[in-house]
ZADO-1210 file (C-alpha; in nm, 4 decimals, padded with zeros to 6 digits):
<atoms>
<atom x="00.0000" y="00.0000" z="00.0000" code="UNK" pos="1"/>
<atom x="00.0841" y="00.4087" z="-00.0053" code="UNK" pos="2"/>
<atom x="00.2858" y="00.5199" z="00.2728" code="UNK" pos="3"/>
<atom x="00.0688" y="00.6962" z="00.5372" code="UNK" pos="4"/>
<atom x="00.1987" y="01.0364" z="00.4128" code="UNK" pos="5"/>
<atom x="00.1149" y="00.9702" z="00.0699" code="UNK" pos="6"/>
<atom x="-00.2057" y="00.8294" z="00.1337" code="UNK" pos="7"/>
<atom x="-00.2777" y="01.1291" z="00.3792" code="UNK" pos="8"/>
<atom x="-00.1796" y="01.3971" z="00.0828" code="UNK" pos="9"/>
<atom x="-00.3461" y="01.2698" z="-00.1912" code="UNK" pos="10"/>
<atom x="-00.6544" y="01.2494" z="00.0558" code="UNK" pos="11"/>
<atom x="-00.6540" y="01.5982" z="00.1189" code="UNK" pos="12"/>
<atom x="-00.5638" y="01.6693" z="-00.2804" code="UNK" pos="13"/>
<atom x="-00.9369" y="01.5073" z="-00.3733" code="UNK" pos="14"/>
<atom x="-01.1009" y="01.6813" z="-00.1071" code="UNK" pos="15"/>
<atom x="-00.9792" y="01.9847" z="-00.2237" code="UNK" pos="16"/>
<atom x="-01.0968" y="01.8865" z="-00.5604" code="UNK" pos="17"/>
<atom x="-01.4836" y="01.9068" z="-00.4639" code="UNK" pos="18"/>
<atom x="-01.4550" y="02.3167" z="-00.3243" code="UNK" pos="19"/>
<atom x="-01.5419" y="02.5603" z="-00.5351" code="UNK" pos="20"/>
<atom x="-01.2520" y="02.7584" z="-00.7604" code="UNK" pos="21"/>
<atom x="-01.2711" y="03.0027" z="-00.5532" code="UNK" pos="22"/>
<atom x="-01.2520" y="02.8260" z="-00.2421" code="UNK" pos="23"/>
<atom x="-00.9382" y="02.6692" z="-00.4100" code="UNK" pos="24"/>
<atom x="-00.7672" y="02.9353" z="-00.4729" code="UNK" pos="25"/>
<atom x="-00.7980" y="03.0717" z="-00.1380" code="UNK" pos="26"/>
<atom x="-00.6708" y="02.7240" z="00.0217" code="UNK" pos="27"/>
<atom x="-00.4100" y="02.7506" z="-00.2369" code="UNK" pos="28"/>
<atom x="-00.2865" y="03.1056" z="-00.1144" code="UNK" pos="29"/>
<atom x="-00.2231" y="02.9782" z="00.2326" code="UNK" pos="30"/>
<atom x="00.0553" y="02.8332" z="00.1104" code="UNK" pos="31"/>
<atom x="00.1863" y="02.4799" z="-00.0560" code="UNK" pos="32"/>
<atom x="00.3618" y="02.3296" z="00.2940" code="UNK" pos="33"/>
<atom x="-00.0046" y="02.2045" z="00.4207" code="UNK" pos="34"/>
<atom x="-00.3392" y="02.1842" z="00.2715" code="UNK" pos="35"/>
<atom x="-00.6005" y="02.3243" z="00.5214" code="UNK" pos="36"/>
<atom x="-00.9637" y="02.2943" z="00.4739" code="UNK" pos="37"/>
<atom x="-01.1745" y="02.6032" z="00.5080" code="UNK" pos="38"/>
<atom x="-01.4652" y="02.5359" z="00.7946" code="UNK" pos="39"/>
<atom x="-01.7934" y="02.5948" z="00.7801" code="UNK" pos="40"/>
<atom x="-01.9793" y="02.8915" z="00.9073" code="UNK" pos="41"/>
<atom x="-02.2539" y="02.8218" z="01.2001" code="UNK" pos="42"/>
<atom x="-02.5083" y="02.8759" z="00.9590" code="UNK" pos="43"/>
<atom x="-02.3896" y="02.5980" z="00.7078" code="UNK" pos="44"/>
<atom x="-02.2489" y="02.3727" z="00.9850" code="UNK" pos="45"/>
<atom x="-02.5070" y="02.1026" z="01.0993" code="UNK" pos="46"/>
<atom x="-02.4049" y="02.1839" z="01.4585" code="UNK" pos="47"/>
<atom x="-02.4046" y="02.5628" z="01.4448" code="UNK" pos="48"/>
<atom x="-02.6214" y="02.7889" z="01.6347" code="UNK" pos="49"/>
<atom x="-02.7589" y="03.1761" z="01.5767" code="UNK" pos="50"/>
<atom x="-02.5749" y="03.4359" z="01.7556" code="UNK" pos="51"/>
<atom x="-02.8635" y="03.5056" z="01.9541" code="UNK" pos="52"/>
<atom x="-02.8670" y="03.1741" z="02.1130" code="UNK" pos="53"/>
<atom x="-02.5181" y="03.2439" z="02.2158" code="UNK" pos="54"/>
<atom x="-02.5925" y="03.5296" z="02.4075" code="UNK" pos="55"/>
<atom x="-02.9400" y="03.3505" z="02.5281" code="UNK" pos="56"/>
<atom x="-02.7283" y="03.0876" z="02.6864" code="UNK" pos="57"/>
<atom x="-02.4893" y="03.3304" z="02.8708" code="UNK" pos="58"/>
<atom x="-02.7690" y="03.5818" z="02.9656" code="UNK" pos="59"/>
<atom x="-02.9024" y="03.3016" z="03.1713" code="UNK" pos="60"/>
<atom x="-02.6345" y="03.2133" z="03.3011" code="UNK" pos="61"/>
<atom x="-02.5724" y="03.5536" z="03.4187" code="UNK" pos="62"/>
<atom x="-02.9548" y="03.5568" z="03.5580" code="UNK" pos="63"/>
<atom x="-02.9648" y="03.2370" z="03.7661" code="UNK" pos="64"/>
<atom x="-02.6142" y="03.2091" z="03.8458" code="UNK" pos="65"/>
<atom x="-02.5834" y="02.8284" z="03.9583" code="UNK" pos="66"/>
<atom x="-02.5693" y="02.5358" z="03.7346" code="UNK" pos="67"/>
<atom x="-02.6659" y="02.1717" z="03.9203" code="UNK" pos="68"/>
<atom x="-02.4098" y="01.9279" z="03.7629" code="UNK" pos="69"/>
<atom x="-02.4720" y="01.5687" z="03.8196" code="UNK" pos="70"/>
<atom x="-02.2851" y="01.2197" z="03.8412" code="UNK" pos="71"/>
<atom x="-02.4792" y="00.9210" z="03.9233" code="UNK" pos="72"/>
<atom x="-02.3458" y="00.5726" z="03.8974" code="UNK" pos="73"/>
<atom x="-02.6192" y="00.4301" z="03.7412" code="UNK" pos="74"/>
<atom x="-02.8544" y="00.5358" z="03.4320" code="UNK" pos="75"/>
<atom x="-03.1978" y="00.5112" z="03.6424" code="UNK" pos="76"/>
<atom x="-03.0972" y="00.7767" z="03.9263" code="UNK" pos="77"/>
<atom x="-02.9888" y="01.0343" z="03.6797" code="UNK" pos="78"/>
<atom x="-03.3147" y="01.1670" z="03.5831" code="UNK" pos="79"/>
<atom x="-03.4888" y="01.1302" z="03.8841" code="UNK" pos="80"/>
<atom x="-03.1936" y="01.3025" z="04.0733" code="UNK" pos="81"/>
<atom x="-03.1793" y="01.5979" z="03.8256" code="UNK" pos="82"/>
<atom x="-03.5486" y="01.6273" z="03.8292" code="UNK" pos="83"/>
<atom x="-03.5336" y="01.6620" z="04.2188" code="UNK" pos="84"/>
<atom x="-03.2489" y="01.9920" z="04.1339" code="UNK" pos="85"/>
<atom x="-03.5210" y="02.1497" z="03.9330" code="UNK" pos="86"/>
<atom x="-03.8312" y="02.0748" z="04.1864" code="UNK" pos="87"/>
<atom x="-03.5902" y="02.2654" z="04.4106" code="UNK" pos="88"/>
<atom x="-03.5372" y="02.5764" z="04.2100" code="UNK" pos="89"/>
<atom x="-03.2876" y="02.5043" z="03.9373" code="UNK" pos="90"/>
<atom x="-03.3493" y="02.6456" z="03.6110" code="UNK" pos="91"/>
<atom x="-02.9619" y="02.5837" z="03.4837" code="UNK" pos="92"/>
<atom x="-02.8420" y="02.1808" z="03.4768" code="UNK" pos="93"/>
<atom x="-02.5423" y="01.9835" z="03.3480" code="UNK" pos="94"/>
<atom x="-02.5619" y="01.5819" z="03.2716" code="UNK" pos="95"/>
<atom x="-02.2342" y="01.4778" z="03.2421" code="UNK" pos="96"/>
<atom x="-02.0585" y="01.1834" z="03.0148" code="UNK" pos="97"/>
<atom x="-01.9106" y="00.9976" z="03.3153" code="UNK" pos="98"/>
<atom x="-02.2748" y="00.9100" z="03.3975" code="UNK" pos="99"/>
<atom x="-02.4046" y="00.6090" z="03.2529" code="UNK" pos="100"/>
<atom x="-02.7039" y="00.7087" z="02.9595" code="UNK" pos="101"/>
<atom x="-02.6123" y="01.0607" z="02.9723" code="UNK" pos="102"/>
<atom x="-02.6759" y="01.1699" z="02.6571" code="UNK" pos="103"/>
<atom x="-03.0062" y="00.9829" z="02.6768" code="UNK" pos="104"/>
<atom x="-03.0925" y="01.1640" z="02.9878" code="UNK" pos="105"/>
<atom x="-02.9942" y="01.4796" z="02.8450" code="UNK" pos="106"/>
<atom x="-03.3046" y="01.4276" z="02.5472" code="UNK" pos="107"/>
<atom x="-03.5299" y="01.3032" z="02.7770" code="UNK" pos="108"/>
<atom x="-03.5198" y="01.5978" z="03.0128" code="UNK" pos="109"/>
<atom x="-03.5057" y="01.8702" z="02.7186" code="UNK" pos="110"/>
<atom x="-03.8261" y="01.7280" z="02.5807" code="UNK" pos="111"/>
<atom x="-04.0225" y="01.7457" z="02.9253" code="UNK" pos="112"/>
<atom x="-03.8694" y="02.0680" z="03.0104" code="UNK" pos="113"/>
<atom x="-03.8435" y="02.2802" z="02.6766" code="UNK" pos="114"/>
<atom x="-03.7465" y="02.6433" z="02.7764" code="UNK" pos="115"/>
<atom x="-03.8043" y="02.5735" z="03.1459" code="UNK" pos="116"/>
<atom x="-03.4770" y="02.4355" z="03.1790" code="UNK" pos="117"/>
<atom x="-03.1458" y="02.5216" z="03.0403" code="UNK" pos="118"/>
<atom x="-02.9583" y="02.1741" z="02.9854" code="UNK" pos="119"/>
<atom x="-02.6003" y="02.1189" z="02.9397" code="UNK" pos="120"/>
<atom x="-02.3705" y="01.8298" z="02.8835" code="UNK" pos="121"/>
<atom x="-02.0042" y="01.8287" z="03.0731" code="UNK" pos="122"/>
<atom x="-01.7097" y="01.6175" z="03.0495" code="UNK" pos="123"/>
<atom x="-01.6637" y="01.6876" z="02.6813" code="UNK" pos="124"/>
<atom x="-01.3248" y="01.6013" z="02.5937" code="UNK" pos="125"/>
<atom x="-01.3185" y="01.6183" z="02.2405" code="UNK" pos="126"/>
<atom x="-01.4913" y="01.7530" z="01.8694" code="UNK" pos="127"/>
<atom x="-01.6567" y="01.4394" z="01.8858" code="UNK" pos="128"/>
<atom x="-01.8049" y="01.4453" z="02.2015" code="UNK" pos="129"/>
<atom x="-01.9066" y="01.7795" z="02.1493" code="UNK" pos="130"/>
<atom x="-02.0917" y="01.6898" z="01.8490" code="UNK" pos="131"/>
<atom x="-02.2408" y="01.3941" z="02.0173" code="UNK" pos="132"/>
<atom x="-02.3853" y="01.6222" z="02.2956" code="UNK" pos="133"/>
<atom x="-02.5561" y="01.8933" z="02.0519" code="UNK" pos="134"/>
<atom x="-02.7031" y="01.5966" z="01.8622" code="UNK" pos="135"/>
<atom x="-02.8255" y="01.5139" z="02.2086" code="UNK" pos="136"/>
<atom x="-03.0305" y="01.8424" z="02.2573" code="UNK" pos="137"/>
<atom x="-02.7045" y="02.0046" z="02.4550" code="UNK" pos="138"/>
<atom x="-02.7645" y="02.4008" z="02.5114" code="UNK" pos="139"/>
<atom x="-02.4209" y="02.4451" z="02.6632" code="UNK" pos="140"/>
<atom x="-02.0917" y="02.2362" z="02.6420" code="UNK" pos="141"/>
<atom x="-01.8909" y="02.2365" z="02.9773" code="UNK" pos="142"/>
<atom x="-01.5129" y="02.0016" z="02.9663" code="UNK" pos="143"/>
<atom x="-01.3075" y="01.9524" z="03.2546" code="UNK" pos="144"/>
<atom x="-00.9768" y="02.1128" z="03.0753" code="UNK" pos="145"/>
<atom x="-00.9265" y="02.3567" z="02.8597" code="UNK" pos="146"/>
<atom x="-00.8782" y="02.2060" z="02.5074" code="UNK" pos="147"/>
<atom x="-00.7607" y="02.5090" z="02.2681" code="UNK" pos="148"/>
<atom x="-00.9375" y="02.3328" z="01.8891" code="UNK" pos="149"/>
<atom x="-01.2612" y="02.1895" z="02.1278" code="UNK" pos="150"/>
<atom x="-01.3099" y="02.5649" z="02.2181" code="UNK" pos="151"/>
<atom x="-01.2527" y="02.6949" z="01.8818" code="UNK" pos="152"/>
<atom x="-01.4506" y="02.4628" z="01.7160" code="UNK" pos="153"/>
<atom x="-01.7317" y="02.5748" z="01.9799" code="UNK" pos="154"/>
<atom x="-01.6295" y="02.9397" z="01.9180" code="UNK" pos="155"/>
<atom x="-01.6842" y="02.8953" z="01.5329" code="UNK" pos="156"/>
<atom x="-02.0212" y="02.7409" z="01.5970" code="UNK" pos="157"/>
<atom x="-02.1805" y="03.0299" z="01.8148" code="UNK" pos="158"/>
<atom x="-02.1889" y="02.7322" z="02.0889" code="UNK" pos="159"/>
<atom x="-02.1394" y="02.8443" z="02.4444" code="UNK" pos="160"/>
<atom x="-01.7980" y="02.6178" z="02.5870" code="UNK" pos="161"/>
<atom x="-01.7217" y="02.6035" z="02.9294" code="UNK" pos="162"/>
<atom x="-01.3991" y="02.4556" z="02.9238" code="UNK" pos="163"/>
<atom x="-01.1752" y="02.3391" z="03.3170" code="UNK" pos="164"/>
<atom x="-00.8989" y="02.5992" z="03.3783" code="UNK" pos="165"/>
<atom x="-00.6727" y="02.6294" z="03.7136" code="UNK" pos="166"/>
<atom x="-00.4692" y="02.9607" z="03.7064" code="UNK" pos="167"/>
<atom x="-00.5301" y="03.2669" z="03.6042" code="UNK" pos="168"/>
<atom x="-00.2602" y="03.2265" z="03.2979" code="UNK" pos="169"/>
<atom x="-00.5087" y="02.9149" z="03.1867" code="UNK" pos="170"/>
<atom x="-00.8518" y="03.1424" z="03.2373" code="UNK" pos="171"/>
<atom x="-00.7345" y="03.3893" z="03.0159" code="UNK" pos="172"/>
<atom x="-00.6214" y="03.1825" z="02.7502" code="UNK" pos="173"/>
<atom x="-00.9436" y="02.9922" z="02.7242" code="UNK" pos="174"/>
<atom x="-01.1054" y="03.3438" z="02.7222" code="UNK" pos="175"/>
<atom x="-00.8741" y="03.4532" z="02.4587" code="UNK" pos="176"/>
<atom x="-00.9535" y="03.1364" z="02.2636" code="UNK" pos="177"/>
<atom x="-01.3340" y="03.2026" z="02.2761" code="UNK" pos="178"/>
<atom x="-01.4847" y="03.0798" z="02.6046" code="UNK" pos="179"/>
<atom x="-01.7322" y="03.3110" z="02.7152" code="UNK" pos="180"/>
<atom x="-01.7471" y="03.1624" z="03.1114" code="UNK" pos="181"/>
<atom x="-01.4282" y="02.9603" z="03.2783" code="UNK" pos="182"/>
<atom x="-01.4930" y="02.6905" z="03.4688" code="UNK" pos="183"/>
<atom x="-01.2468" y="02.7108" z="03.7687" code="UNK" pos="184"/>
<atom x="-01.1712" y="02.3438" z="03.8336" code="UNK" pos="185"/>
<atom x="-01.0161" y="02.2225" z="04.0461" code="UNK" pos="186"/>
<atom x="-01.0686" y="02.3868" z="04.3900" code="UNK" pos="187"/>
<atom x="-00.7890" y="02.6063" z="04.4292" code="UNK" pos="188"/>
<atom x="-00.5743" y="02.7602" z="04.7734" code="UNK" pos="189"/>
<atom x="-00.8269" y="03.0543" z="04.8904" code="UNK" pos="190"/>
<atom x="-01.1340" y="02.9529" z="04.6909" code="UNK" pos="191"/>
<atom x="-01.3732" y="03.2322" z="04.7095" code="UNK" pos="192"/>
<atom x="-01.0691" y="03.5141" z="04.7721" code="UNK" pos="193"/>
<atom x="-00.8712" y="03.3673" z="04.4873" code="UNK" pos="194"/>
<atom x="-01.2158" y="03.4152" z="04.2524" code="UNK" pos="195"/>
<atom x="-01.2062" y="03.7912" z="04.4203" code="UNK" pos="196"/>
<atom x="-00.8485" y="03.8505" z="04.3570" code="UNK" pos="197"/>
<atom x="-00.8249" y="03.6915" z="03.9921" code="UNK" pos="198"/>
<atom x="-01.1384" y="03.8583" z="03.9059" code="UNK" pos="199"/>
<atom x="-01.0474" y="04.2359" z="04.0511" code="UNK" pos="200"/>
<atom x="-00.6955" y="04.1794" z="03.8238" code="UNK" pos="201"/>
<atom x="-00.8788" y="04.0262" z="03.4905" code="UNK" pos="202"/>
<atom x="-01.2075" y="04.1580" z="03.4786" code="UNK" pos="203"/>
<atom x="-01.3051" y="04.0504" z="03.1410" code="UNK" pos="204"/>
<atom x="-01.2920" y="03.7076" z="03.2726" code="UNK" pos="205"/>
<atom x="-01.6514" y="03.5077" z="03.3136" code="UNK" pos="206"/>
<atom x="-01.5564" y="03.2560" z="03.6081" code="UNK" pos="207"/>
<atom x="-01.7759" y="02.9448" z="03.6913" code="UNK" pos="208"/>
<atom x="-01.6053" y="02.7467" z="04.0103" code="UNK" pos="209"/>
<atom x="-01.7591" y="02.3872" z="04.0924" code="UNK" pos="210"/>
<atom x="-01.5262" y="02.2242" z="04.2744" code="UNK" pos="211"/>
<atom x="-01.4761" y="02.3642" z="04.6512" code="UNK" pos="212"/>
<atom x="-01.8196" y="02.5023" z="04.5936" code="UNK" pos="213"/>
<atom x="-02.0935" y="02.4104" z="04.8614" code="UNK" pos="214"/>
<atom x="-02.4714" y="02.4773" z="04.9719" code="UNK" pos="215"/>
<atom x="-02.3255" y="02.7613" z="05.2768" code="UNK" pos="216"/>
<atom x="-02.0937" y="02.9150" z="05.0734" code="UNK" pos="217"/>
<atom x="-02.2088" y="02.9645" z="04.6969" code="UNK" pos="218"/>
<atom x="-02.2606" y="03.3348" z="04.8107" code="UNK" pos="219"/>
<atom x="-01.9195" y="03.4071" z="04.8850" code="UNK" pos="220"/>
<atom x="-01.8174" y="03.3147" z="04.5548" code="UNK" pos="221"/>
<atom x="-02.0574" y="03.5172" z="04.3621" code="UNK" pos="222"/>
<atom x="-01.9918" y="03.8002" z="04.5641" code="UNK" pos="223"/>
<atom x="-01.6134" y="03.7752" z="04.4860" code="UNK" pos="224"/>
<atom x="-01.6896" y="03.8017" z="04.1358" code="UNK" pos="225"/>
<atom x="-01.7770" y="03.4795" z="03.9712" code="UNK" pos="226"/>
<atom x="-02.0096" y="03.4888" z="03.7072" code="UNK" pos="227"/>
<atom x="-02.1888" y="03.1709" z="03.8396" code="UNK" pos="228"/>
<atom x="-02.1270" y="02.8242" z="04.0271" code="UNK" pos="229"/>
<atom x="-02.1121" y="02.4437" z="03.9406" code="UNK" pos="230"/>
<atom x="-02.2639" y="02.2789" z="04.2493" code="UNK" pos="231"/>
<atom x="-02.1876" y="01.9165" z="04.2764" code="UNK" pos="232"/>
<atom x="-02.1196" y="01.6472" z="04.5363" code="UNK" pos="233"/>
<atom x="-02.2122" y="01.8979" z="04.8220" code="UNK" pos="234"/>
<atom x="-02.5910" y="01.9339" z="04.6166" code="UNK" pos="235"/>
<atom x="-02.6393" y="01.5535" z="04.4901" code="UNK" pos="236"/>
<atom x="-02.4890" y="01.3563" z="04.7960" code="UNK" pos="237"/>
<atom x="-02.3974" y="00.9743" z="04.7212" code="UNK" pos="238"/>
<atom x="-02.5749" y="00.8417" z="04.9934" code="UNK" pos="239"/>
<atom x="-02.8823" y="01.0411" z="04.8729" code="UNK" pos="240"/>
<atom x="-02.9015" y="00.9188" z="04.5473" code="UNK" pos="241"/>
<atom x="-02.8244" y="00.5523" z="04.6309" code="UNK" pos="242"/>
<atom x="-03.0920" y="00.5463" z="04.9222" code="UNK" pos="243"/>
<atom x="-03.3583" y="00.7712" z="04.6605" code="UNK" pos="244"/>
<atom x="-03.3439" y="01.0460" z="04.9312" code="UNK" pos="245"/>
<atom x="-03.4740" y="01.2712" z="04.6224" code="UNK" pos="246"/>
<atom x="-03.6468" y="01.4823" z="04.9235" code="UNK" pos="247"/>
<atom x="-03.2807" y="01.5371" z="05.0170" code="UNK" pos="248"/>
<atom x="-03.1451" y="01.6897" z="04.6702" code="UNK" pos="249"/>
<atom x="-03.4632" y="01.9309" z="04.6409" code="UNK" pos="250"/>
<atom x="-03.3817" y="02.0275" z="04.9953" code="UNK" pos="251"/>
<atom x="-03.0160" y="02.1268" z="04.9424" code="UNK" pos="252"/>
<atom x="-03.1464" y="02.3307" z="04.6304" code="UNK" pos="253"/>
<atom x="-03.3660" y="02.5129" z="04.8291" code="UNK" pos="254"/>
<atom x="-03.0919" y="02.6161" z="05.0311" code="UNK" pos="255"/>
<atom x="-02.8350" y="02.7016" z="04.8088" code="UNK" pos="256"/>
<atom x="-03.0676" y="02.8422" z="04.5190" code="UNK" pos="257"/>
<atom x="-03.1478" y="03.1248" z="04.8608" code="UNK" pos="258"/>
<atom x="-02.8101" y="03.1916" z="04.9410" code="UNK" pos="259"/>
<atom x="-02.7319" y="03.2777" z="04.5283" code="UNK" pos="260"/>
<atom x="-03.0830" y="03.4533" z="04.4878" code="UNK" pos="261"/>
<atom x="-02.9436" y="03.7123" z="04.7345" code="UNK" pos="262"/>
<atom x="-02.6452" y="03.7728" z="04.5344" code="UNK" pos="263"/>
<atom x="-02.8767" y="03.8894" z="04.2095" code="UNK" pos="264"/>
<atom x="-02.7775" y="03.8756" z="03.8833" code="UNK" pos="265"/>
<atom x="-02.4696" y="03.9233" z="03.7668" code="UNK" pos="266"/>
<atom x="-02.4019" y="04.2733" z="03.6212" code="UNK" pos="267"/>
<atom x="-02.0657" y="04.2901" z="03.4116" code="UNK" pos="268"/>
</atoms>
């Protein structure tokens, strides 16, 4: 057979074929080292969204301010555990891929929810997963690093990323990159004074802690300057979803959905 870099060129050669002349010559121009396909705009792409959706998702995000994000161990317990989140107040919620049916989940609960609920997918880790998520009914991608070509292909598509950064170095360059919100993950030293410090020094920054985040001290981070909060563990407790304690979960939404709702919306 070809050798792989053979095979790889004359790939790209007949793919380049089937664009326009125009479209040609412009890949031409970029020069003859590497052949780079142009990519779509949102409108032509089968995953893009308006621009108005992309400032829909963030404006709610700015409004409600807390996202529930949920890992279950088993496929049954997600829905009913999410479902006990929104009976407590939650109008922003994240299924995640480490959850078994996820994406499943995810459809289900758009279609009984519609514009009630904002519903996101997290642990995206790659293109794929992102497009596997949207096909899902995913309003908002969230990914526990900060992959620079999952953001921009996000960023291209008028799809709101919210991609896992540590330092303030890594927050800015997903911002730079296209991320309109940060997830701060992990916890980091100082937790709600590092959001306050980070976010007096980089104010163009859009910071969404989870981790370190819990039902008596959501507040604090808000008031430091986070846009909004990711809460986890501290809202779906394990021993609450493997007993069915659902009464639990819509309890502990109650109480942290108070603390943010004193906080209001976020103004930047």
């Amino acid at each position: 057979g070809l050798p792989a870099s053979v095979a790889e060129k004359m790939l790209a050669r007949k793919s380049l074929s089937l664009l326009a002349p125009a479209s040609r010559r412009a890949v031409a121009a970029a020069g003859s080292r590497a052949i780079h396909l142009p990519s779509r705009e949102a409108k032509d792409s089968r995953w893009g969204k308006t621009a108005e959706d992309f400032e829909r998702v963030q404006k709610i995000f700015k409004q409600h301010r807390a996202c529930a994000v949920l890992r279950t161990p088993t496929a049954e317990a997600a829905p009913k555990a999410m479902q006990a989140a929104v009976d407590g107040g939650f109008k922003i919620v994240e299924f995640t891929l480490t959850t078994p049916g996820c994406l499943d989940s995810l459809t289900n609960f758009r279609a009984k929810h519609g514009s009630n609920v904002m519903v996101g997918c997290g642990t995206i880790m790659d293109i794929e997963d992102c497009q596997n998520a949207l096909d899902a009914g995913s309003e908002f991608i969230v990914a526990p690093v900060f992959v620079p070509e999952v953001v921009n292909w996000c960023r291209e598509r008028n799809v709101v990323i919210i991609p896992g950064c540590t330092t303030p170095s890594e927050l800015y360059a997903a911002y730079k990159a296209g991320a309109p919100i940060q997830k701060l993950f992990p916890g980091v030293a100082g937790g709600a004074n590092f959001v306050k410090a980070v976010s007096a020094a980089l104010p163009m920054l859009r910071i969404n802690p989870t981790s370190g985040v819990e039902l008596d001290n959501a507040h604090e981070f808000l008031n430091g300057g986070a846009c909004s909060v990711g809460l986890v563990g501290c809202l779906f407790p394990p021993d609450a979803i493997a007993s069915g304690n659902w009464d639990q979960i819509t309890a502990n939404a109650k109480t942290v959905l108070d603390n943010v709702a004193k906080c209001g919306p976020y103004k930047k």
